[in-house]
N, C-alpha and C positions, 0 to 999 in steps of 0.2 A: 141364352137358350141352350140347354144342355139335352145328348144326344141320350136315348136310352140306354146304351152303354155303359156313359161316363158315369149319369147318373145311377146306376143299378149297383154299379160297383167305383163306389168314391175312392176308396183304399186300395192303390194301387204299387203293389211288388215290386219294388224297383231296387232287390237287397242284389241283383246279379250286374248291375253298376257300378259293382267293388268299391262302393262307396261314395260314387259321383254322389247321391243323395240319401240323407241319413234317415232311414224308415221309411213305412208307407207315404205315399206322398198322392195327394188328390189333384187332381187334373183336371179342369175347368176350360171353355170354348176359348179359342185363339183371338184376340180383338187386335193389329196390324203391325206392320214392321215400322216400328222405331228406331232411327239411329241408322238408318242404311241409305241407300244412293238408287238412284234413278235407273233401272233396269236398261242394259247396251243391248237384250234383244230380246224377245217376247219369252220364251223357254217354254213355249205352247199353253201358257197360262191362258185362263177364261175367266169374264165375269158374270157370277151371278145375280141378277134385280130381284125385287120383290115388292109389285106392286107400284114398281117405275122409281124403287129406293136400293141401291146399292147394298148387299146381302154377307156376299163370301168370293174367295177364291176359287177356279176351278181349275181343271185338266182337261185339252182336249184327245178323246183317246181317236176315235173317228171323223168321219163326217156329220154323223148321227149322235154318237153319244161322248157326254162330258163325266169328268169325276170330280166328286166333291165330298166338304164330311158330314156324314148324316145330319147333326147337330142344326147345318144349315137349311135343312128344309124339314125336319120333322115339326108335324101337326099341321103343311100347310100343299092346298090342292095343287097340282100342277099348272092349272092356269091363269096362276098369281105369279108364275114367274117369265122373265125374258133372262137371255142370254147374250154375252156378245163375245166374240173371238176375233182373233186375227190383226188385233193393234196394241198396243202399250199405253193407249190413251185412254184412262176412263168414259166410259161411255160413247166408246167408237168403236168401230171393226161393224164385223155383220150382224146385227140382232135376230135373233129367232125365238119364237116363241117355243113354247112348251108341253111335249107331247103327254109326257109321264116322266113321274121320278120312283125309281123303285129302291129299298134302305137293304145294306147289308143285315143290321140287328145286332149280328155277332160282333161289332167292331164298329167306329164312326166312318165308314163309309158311305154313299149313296153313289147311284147312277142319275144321270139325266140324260132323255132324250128330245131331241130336238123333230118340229112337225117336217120341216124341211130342212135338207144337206146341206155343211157348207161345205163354199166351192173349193176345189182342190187345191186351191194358195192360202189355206190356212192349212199350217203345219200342225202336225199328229203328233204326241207325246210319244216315248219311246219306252216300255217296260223292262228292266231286268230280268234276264230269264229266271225261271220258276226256280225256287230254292235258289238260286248266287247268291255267294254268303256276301254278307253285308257288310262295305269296309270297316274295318279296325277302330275303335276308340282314338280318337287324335286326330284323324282323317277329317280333313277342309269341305263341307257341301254349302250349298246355295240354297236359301228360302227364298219366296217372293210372293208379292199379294200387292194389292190395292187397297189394305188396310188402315187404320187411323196410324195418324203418324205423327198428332200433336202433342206435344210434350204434358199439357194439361187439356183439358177438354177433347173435342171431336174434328178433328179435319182429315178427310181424305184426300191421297194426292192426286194429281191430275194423271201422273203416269204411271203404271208398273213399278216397282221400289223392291228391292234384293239387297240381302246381305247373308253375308259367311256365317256360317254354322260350324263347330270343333260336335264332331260326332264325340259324346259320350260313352254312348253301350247299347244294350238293347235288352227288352224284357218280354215274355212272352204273357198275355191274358186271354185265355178262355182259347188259345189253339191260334191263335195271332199274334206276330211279331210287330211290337211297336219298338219305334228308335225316339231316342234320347238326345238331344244337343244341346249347345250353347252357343245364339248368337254370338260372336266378337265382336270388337269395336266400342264395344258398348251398348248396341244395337240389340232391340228384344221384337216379336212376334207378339201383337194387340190385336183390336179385335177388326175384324173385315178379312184376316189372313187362313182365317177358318176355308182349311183347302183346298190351299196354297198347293206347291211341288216340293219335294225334296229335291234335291237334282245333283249328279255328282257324274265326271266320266260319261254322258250323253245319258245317263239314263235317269226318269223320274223313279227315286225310291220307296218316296214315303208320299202321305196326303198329311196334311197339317190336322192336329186335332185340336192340342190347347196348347195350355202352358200349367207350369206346375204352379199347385197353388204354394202363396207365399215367397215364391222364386221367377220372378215375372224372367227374369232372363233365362230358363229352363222349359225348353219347348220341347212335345213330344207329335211323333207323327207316327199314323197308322203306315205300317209297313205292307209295300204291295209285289212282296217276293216268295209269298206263301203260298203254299200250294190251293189252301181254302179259298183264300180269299183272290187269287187269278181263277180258280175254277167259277165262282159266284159270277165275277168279270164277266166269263168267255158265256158261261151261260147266259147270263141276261140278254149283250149281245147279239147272240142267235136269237134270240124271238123278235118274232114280227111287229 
């Protein structure tokens, strides 16, 4: 399922990655981490269901609301979905149902909000303040999801699953900064990781979007250091 974003604009500019990738390059939804290890602690990830079927990756930002990327929920009502936070275990932690989901448009982002709070021992994701530039090409970050993780076919893991990312570069579309990586080890981002965390130095940098087509081990994440898209954030937020 592809976000209206991805989809509006397939050809995507990636000539300011001095060459990490040679011309436009299309960008396609994230399906799970490949090749990576069994997460040593939550990094405030969420899961999202759909329809009592395992969906995407999420971020918990509050009590109230989660971040995910558009792509994962566009075209479907809010109360097809469940959520669950606060374990590493597929399909454990607290479940809560689904109040509204509202889409950035600009970018594969989406909110989620939850009917009721969870309780105060599920930890909150940590934002990069607004504009911090974004480490250096070369620099070591963390992906993670509960994505397919089988070599051929469909299995998801039972736990949270992360692996290392070498940051690339980074490109700007339509007024938003997406980042560029490469799992190591050998380890690539499939599908389920749609929305995953970037995470690097305590803080979530990017949300996971896809991967580039043709280059399964070339993932790209909507960056959430932008002034637009934390305003979008802190807006939604405030409303009741």
């Amino acid at each position: 399922m592809r976000s209206r974003k991805v989809s509006r604009k397939l050809a995507v500019l990636v000539a300011a990655l001095m060459g990490a990738v040679g011309g436009p390059a299309v960008v396609t939804p994230a399906h799970a981490i490949y090749g990576g290890v069994t997460a040593g602690h939550l990094r405030e990830a969420a899961q999202v269901y759909v329809d009592g079927q395992y969906r995407c990756t999420a971020v918990v930002l509050n009590s109230s609301w989660l971040l995910t990327a558009e792509h994962c929920t566009e075209g479907i009502t809010a109360a097809r979905f469940h959520v669950y936070a606060g374990d590493r275990r597929r399909g454990h932690g607290y479940g809560k149902v689904v109040q509204r989901v509202e889409e950035f448009g600009r970018a594969d982002l989406a909110l989620i909000k939850v009917w009721s709070p969870f309780p105060s021992s599920v930890a909150t994701t940590t934002l990069p303040p607004i504009n911090q530039p974004i480490p250096a090409p070369g620099v070591l970050m963390s992906a993670s999801g509960w994505g397919n993780w089988a070599q051929t076919g469909y299995q998801l893991p039972d736990s949270l699953q992360v692996c290392s990312v070498k940051l690339l570069g980074t490109y700007d579309d339509d007024g938003v900064t997406h980042i560029m990586g490469e799992p190591t080890g050998g380890a690539f981002t499939r599908s389920g990781d749609s929305g995953g965390p970037l995470t690097q130095g305590g803080y979530t940098w990017g949300i996971l979007s896809g991967t580039v087509e043709g280059q399964p081990n070339r993932s790209v994440w909507v960056s959430l250091t932008d002034t637009v898209t934390r305003m979008w954030i802190l807006l939604e937020l405030a409303q009741p």
